[in-house]
C-alpha positions in Angstrom: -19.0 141.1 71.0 -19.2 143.8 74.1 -22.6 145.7 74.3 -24.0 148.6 76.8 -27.6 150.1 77.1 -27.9 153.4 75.8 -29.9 155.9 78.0 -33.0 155.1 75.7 -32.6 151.4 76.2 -31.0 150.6 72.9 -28.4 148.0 73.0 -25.0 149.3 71.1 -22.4 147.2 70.3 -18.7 148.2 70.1 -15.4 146.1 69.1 -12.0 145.9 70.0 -8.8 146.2 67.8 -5.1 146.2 69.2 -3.0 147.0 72.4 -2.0 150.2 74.1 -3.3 153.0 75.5 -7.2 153.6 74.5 -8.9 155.1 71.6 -12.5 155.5 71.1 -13.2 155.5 67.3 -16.6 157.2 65.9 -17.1 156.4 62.3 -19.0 158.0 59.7 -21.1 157.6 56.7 -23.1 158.5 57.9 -24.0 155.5 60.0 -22.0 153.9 58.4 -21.0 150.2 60.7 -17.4 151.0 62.0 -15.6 147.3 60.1 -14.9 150.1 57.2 -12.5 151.8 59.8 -10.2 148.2 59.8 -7.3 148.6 61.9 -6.7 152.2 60.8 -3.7 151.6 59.0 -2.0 149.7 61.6 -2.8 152.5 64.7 -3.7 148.7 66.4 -0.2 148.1 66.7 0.2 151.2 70.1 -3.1 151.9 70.7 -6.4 149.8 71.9 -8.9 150.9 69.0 -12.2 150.4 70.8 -15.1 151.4 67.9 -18.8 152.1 68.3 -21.5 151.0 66.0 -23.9 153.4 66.2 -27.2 152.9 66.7 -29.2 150.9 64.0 -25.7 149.9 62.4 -23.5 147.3 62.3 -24.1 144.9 65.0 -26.0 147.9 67.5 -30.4 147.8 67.7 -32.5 149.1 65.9 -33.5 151.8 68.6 -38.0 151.9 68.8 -37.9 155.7 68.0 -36.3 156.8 64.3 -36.1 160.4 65.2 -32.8 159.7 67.6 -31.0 159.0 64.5 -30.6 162.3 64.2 -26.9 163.5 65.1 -27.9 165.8 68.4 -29.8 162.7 70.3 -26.7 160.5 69.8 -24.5 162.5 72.1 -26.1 161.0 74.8 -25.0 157.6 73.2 -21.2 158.7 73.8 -21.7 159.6 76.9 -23.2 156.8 77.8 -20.2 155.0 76.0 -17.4 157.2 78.0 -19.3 155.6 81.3 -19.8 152.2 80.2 -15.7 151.9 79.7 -15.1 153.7 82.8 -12.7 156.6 81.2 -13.1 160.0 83.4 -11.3 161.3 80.1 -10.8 159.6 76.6 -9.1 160.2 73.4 -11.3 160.2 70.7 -10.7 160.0 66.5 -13.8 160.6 64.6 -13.6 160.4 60.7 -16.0 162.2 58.3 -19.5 163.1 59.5 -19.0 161.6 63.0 -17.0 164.9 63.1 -20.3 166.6 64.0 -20.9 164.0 66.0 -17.8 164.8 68.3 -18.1 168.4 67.9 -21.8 168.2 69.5 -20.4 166.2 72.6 -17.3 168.1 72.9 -19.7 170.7 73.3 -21.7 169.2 75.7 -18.6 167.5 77.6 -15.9 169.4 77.1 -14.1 168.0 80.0 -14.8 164.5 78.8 -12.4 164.6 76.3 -8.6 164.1 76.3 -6.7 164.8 72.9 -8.7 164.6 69.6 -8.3 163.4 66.2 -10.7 164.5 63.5 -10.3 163.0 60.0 -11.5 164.5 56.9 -14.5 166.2 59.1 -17.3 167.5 58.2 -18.8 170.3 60.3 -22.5 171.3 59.7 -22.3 171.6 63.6 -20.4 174.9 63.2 -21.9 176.2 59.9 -18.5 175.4 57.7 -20.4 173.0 55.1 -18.3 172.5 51.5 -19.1 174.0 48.5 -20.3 171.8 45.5 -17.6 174.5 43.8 -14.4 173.2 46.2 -15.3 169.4 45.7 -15.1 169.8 42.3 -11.8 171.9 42.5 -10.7 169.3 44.3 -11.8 166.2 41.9 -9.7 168.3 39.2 -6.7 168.4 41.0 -6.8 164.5 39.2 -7.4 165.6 35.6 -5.3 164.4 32.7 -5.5 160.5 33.2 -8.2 157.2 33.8 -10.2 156.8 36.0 -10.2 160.5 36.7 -11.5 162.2 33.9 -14.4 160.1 33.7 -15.0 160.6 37.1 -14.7 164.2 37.6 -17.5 164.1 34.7 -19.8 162.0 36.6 -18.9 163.7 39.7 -20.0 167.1 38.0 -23.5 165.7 36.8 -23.7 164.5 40.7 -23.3 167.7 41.7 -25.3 169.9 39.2 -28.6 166.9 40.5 -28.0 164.3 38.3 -27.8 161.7 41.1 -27.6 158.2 40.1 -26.1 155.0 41.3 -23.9 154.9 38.4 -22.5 158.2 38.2 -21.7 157.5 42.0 -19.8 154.6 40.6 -18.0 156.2 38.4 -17.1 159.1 40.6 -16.0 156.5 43.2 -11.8 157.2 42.7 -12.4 160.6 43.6 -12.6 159.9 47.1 -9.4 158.0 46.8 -5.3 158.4 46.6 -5.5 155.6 44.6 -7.6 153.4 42.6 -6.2 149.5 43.2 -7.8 146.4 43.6 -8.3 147.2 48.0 -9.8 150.2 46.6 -12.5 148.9 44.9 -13.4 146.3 47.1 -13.6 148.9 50.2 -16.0 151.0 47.9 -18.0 148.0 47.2 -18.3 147.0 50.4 -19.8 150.2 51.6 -23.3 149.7 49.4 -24.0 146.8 52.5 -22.2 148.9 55.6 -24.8 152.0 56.0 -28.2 152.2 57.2 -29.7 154.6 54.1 -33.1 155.4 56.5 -30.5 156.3 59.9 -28.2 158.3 57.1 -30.8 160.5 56.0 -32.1 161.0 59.7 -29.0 161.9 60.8 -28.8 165.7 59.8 -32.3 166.4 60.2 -33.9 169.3 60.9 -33.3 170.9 64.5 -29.5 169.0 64.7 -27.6 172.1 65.0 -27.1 175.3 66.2 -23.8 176.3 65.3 -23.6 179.6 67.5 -23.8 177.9 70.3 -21.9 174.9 69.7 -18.8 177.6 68.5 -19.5 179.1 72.4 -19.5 176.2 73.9 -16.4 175.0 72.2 -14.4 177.5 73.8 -14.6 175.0 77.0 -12.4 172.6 75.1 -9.1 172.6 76.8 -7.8 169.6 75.0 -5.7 168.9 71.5 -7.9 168.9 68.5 -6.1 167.3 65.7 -8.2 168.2 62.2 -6.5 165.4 59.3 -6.9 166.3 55.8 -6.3 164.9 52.2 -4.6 166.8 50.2 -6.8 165.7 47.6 -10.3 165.4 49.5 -12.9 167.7 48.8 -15.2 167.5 51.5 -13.7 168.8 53.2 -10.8 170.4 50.9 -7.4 171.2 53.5 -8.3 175.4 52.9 -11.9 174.7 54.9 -10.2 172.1 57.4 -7.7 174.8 58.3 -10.9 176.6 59.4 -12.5 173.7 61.5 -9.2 173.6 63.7 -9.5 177.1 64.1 -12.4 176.5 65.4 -11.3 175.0 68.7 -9.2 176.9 70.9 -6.1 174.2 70.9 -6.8 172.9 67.4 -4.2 172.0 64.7 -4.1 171.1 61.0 -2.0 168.7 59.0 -3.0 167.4 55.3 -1.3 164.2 54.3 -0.2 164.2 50.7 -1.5 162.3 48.2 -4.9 161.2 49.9 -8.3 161.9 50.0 -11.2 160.9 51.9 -9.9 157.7 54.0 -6.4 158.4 54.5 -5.0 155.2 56.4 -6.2 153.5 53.4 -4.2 155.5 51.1 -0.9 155.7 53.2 -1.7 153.9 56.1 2.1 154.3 57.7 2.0 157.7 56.9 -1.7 158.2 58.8 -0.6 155.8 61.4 2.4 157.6 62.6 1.1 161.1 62.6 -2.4 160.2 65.2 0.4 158.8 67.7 2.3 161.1 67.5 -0.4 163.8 68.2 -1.8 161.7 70.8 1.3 161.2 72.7 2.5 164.3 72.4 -0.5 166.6 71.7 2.0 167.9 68.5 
């Protein structure tokens, strides 16, 4: 298992997946350990998927101080990253709340970055949070059949502050096309995958400042790919549309039929629309 030093002196770990052309892979969570990502629904099989664990997940340190847990001290971290491989450019995909993550270095480095690929972001980094009011829109797009009603109920006690482990549970197809046996054992496997104490650390306050991150975007000379679920309500494909606008060569596609993890739910689909974009920036 490959390792490099962050600039704190945290050791961070990283793996390798497939052949082809780099990728660096961000995942989310947050911090969640990047195994969930898998082989992205077969992207190993043209491109050289090299994913992070970020710190205090997976098989990367526990770094000494808690506070760089937070999202805006881990930029350095992909920096560092970018160096450590030796790319003077690198394609990036990020998926969920490792969008901030890459918006905040893209920021910082704008020239750093070759064409990327943002799946089912979010974006507190530019102010353009969900509404508990699309999610649930979104979790009634399933109504009429099993598991769905039940889950859009538990899903609306989540949201009006009923938050329990259960009602989680039950909500869990929500954030799915489809609600098989891989499913379930992907949703299961994520109660042992995230760091609770570096989850909650990572949006603290003093992350973001969105005004400056929008200015700073405007650097950003390469492709920005934002990937939504048709069915995914954080975010929901009307507030993606507005996170590629965001970035001044940034494009939108939704896949039907999928929510929150999209190469899980059509993996060929997902697959052959990120190559695509990054061989062709389209």
């Amino acid at each position: 298992m490959p390792t490099f030093t962050a600039p704190d002196g945290t050791e961070l770990a990283y793996h390798i997946r497939g052949e082809g052309p780099p990728l660096v892979v961000l995942p989310g969570g947050p911090m969640r350990a990047s195994r969930y990502l898998g082989d992205l629904g077969g992207l190993t099989a043209a491109r050289t998927l090299i994913l992070l664990d970020l710190r205090g997940t997976g098989d990367s340190e526990v770094p000494a101080d808690e506070s760089t847990y937070r999202v805006d001290h881990q930029v350095a971290d992909v920096e560092a990253f970018r160096d450590h491989l030796g790319l003077e450019r690198m394609d990036v995909l990020a998926h969920s709340a490792a969008g901030n993550l890459l918006m905040l270095y893209a920021a910082a480095h704008p020239r750093r970055l070759g064409r990327t690929v943002l799946v089912t972001p979010t974006a507190r980094a530019l102010d353009l949070g969900g509404t508990p009011e699309d999610r649930l829109t979104a979790a009634r797009l399933r109504a009429g059949s099993e598991p769905y009603d039940t889950a859009i109920a538990a899903y609306e006690r989540i949201l009006g502050g009923a938050d329990t482990d259960e009602d989680w549970d039950r909500a869990a197809p929500l954030f799915h096309g489809r609600w098989d046996e891989a499913a379930r054992a992907f949703y299961a496997a994520g109660e042992h995958e995230q760091s609770e104490k570096a989850a909650a650390a990572f949006t603290a306050p003093g992350a973001f400042d969105p005004p400056a991150t929008r200015a700073a975007l405007r650097a950003l000379t390469g492709e920005v790919l934002v990937l939504a679920g048709a069915w995914d309500g954080n975010p929901p494909p009307a507030l993606a549309a507005r996170i590629a606008d965001a970035f001044p060569a940034g494009l939108l596609d939704v896949l039907p039929a999928t929510a929150h993890f999209p190469w899980l739910d059509d993996p060929a689909a997902f697959a052959e629309r990120v190559e695509r974009f990054l061989a062709t920036g389209t």
